[in-house]
C-alpha positions in Angstrom: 14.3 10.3 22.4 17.9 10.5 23.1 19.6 12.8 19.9 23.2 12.4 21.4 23.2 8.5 21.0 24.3 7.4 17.9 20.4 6.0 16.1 19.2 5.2 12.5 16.8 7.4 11.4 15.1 6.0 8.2 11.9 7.9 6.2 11.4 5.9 3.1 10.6 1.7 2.8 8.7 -0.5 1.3 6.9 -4.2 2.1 5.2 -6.7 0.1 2.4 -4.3 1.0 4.2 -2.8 -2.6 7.3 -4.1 -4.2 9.0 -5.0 -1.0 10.1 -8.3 0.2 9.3 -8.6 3.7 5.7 -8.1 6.0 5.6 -4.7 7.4 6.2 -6.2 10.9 9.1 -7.9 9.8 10.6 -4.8 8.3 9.7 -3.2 11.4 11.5 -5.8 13.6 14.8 -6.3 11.5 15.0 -2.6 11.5 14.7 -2.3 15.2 17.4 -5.3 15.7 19.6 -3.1 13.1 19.3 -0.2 15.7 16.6 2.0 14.1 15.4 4.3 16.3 12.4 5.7 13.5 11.2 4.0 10.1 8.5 4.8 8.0 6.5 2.0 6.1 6.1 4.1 2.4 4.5 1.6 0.1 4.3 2.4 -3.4 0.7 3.9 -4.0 -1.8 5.5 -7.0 -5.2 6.9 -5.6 -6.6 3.7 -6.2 -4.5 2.2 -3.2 -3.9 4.2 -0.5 -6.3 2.7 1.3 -5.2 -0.8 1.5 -1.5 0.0 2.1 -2.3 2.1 4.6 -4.5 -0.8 6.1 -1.2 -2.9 5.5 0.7 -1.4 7.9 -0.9 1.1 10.5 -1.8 -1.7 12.9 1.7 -3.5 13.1 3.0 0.0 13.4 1.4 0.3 16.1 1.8 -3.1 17.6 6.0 -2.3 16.9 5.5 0.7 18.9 3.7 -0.9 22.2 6.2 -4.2 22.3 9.5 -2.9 20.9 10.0 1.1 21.6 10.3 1.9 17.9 8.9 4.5 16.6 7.0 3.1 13.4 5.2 5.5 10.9 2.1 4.9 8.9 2.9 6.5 5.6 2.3 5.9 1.7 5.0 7.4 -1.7 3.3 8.9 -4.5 4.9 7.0 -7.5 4.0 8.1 -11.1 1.2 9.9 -10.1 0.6 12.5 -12.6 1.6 15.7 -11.5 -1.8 17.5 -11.9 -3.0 14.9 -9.2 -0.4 15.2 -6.7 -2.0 17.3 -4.6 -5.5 15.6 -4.6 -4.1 12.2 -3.7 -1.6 13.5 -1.4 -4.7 15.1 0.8 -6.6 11.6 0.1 -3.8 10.5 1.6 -3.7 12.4 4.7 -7.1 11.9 5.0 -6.7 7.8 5.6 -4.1 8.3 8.0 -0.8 8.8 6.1 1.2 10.1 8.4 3.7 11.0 6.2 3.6 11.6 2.6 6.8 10.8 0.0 6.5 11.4 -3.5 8.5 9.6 -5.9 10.7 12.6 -7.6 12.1 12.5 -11.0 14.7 9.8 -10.4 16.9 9.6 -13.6 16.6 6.0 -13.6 12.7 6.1 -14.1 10.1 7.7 -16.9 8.7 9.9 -14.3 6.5 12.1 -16.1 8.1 16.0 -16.4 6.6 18.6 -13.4 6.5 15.5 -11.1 9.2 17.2 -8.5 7.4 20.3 -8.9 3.8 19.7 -8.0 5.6 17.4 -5.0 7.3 20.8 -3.8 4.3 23.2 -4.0 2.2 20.8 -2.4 1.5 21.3 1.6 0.6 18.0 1.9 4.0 16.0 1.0 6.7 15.7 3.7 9.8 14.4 1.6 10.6 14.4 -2.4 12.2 10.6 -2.5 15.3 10.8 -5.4 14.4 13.9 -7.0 17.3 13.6 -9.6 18.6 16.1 -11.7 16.0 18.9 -10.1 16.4 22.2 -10.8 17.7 25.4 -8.4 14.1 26.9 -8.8 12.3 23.8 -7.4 15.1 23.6 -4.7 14.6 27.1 -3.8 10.7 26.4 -3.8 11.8 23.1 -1.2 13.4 25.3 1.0 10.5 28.0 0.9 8.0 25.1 1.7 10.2 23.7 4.1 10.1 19.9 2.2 12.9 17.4 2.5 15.1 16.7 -0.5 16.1 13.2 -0.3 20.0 12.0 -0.7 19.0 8.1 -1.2 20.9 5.0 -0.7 19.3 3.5 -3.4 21.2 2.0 -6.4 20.4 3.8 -9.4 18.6 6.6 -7.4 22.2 7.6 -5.8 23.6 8.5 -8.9 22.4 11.8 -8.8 23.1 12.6 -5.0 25.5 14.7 -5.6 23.6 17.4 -7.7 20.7 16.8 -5.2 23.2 18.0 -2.6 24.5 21.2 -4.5 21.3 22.1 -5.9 19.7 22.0 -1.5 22.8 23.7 -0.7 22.5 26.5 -2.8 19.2 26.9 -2.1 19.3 26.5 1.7 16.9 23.2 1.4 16.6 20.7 3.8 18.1 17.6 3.5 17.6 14.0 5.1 19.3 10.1 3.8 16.6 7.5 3.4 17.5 3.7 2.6 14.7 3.0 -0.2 14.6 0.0 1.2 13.1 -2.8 0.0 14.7 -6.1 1.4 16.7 -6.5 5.0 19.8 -5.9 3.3 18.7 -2.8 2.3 18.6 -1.4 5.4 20.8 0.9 6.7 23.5 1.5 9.5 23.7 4.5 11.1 28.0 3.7 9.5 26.7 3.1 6.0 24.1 6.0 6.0 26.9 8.2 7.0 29.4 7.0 4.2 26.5 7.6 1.7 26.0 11.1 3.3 30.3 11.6 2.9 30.0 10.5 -0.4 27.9 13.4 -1.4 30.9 15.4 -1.1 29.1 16.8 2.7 31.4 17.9 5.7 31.4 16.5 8.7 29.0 19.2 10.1 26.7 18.9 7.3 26.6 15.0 7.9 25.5 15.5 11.3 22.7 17.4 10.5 21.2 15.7 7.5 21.3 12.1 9.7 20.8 13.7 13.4 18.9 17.4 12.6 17.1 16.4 10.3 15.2 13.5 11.3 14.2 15.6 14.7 12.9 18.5 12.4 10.8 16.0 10.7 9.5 14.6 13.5 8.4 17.9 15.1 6.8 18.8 11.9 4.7 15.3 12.0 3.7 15.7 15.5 2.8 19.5 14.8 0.7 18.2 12.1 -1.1 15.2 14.2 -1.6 17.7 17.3 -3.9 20.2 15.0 -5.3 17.1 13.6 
């Protein structure tokens, strides 16, 4: 891949595999016309469904990948899991393929049971803690220890607490990264918008750069790490 050219790097969506509008290879191809240079396909899963949304989207992934040059990811989000069960479906998840785990954090515009964001952040298994709201300096310490990706979301609702997300990974030296949430076309993002989300988090320039540029590549080294022991 070519990190000076300007790309869209994009770790959190959804299809009609979950609550999403479009097929995953439909996702996959708007997002590539948009300029995407990475998206993951996260649907929306309990234990109970891993499986089949895995089985949803792995083989267009990898159809996107052979025809188009994208780089499409197999993945699953956690979403009102209970918190004592993160960990076991996050490894179920792994298990079937997953290549990278979100977990749906404590977004203060859902009842997401209490300890959620926690559990996500002492968990090995999970890559990224999606809108993790009003989360605490403890848990964002504990992200930066474990080396897990707080998300700043360009999600309505979500967004609204960005900007604590940001102070709370600052002080705490957490990785950051800007996901769209998306779950329509027009929610995807352009490498323009997801940089005016990223401003609007009250982030310098420098900052900017590395949560849409920097971070993305770290991810991606971590995720081939991960599938090279595999």
């Amino acid at each position: 891949m070519n990190w000076g050219l300007i790309m869209v790097y994009d770790f959190h969506t959804h299809t009609f595999a979950s609550d999403g509008d479009l097929s995953p290879i439909e996702l996959i191809r708007r997002a590539s016309v948009k300029g995407y240079e990475v998206i993951a396909l996260t649907d929306h899963v309990g234990l109970a469904g891993i499986g089949a949304a895995l089985e949803a989207v792995q083989e267009d992934c990898r159809l996107a990948r052979e025809c188009w040059g994208i780089h499409a990811i197999p993945g699953v989000e956690l979403t009102h899991v209970p918190p004592q069960a993160i960990a076991r479906v996050a490894r179920r998840a792994r298990e079937l393929g997953a290549q990278i785990v979100v977990v749906h954090g404590e977004t203060i515009v859902e009842p997401v049971e209490p300890g959620t964001n926690r559990a996500a952040l002492e968990c090995p298994d999970v890559d990224i803690l999606a809108h993790p709201g009003l989360l605490s300096l403890e848990d964002a310490q504990i992200a930066a220890r474990q080396g897990i990706f707080l998300e700043i979301s360009a999600r309505k609702g979500h967004s609204l607490a960005n900007g604590h997300v940001v102070k709370m990974a600052r002080e705490a030296g957490a990785p950051l990264l800007l996901n769209s949430d998306a779950h329509s076309a027009g929610d995807l993002l352009t490498y323009d918008f997801a940089r005016a989300v990223a401003m609007g988090c009250g982030l310098n320039e420098q900052e900017v750069d590395n949560v849409l540029m920097e971070s993305p590549r770290r991810l991606l080294q971590k995720l081939g790490s991960i599938y090279r022991q595999a």
